[in-house]
C-alpha positions in Angstrom: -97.0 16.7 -5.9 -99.5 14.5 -4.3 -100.3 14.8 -0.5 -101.4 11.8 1.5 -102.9 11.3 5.3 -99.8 10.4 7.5 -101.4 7.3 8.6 -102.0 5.8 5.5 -98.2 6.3 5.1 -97.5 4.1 8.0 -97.5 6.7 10.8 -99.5 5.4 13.9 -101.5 9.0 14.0 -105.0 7.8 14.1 -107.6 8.6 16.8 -106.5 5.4 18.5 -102.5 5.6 18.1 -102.4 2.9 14.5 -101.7 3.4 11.3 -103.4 2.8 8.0 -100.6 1.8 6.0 -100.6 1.4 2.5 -97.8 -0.2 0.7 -98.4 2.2 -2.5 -98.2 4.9 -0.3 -95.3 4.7 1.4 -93.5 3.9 -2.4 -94.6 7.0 -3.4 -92.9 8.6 0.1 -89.4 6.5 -0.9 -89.6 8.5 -4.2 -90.4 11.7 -3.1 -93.9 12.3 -4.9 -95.8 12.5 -2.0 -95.6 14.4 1.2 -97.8 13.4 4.5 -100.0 15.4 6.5 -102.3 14.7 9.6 -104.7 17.2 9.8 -106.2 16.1 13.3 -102.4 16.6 14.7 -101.9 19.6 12.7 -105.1 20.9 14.7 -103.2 20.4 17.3 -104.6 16.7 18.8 -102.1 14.2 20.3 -102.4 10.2 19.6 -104.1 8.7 20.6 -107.1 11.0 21.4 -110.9 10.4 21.7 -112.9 9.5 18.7 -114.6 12.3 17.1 -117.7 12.7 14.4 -119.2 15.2 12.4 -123.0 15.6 13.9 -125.6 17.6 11.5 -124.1 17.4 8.5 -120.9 17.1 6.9 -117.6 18.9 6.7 -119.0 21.9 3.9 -121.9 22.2 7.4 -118.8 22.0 9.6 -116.8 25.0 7.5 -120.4 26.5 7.2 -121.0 26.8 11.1 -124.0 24.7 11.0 -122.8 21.6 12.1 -120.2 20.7 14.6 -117.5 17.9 15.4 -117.9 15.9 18.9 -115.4 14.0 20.5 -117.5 11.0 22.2 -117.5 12.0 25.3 -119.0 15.4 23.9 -116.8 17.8 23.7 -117.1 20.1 21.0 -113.6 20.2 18.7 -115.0 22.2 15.9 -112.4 24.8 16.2 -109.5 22.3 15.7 -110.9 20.3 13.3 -110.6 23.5 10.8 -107.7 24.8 12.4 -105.9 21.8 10.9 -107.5 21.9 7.1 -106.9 25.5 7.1 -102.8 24.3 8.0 -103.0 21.5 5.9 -104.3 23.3 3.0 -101.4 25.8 3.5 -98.9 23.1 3.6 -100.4 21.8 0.0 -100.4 25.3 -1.7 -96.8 25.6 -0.4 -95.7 22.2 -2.4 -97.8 22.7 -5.5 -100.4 20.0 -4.3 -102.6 19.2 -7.2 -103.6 15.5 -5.8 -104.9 14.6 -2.1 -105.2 10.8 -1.1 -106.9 10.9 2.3 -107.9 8.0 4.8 -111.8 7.4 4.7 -114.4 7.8 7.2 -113.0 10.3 9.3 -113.9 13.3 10.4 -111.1 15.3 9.1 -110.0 13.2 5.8 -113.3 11.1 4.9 -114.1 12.3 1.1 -116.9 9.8 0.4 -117.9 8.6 3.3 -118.1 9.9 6.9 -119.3 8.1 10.5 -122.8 9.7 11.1 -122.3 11.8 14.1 -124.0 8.5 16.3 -120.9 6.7 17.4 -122.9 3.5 16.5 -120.7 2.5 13.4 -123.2 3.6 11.0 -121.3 5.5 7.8 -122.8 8.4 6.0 -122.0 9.6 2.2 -120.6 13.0 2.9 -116.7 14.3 3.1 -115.0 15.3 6.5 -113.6 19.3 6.9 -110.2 18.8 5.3 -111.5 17.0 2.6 -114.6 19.8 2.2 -111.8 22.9 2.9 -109.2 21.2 -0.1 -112.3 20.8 -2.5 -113.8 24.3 -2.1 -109.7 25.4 -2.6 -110.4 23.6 -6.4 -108.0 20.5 -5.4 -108.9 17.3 -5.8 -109.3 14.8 -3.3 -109.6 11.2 -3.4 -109.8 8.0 -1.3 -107.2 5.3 -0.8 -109.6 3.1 -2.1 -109.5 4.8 -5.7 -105.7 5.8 -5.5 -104.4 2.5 -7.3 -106.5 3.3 -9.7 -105.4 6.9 -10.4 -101.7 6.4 -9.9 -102.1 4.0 -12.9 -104.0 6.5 -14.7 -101.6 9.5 -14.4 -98.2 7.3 -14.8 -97.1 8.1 -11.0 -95.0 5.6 -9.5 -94.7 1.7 -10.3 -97.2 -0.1 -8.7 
C-alpha cells in the first residue's frame, strides 16, 4: 500500500487552505492503492493555519529535541508537529505501508528539502518530522517529484 499527503490528493489541507493536487495521485486513490494522510491535521491543526518552519535543524533535530517548529508568528508547535507523525505512522503500520509520497518543503512532509526556519523563502536540504519519524520506522519515503518515476518502476497504476 502506498500512503500519500492528503493535499497532493486534491484535499485543500495546506497551511493556507489549497491543495497540491496531483493527477497520478488521485488515480491511485480511484483504485484503491493509496490511502491519504495529513500529518499537520492529524496533529491536530485546522486549515488554514499559520505557516510553520523547522528552525535549528531538521525533522531527525526536531524528533531529537534539539530543534523546534515555529509558527510565524512564533509560537512553538513542536509538540503537534510529532504528535501527528507518530498518528500518521500508526495509520501506515495499520495498512501495511511500505511506500510514502509526501508534499515537499514542509515542515511535516518535506523529505529533500525543507524552508530554513527564516520565513524568507530560502529552502534547505533536510526532511520535515514525518518524513524523519517514517524513515527511522525503515519506510521509505519519497517526493512527488520522484513518484512518476517510481510508480513506473514498481508497475503500480497506469500512468
Amino acid at each position: 500500500m502506498i500512503m500519500v499527503s492528503a493535499c497532493l490528493a486534491g484535499k485543500p489541507v495546506r497551511y493556507n487552505g489549497t491543495a497540491a493536487t496531483d493527477t497520478v495521485i488521485e488515480q491511485l486513490i480511484a483504485e484503491r492503492k493509496a490511502i491519504s494522510v495529513c500529518p499537520e491535521l492529524l496533529g491536530g491543526f485546522l486549515t488554514p493555519r499559520e505557516p510553520a518552519e523547522i528552525i535549528g535543524g531538521s525533522g531527525y533535530d526536531v524528533l531529537d529535541g534539539t530543534a523546534k517548529v515555529v509558527e510565524y508568528s512564533g509560537a512553538d508547535v513542536t509538540d503537534r508537529y510529532i504528535e501527528g507523525a507518530a498518528r500518521t505512522l500508526a495509520i501506515a503500520k495499520a495498512n501495511n505501508v511500505d511506500l510514502v509520497v509526501l508534499k515537499e518543503n514542509s515542515p511535516s512532509c518535506g523529505s529533500s528539502f525543507i524552508y530554513d526556519g527564516t520565513f524568507q523563502g530560502h529552502k534547505q536540504a533536510a526532511a520535515g518530522v514525518t518524513t524523519a519519524m517514517f524513515r527511522r520506522a525503515g519506510i521509505r519515503v519519497i517526493s512527488e517529484a520522484d513518484m512518476e518515476k517510481e510508480i513506473m518502476k514498481q508497475g503500480i497504476g497506469n500512468i
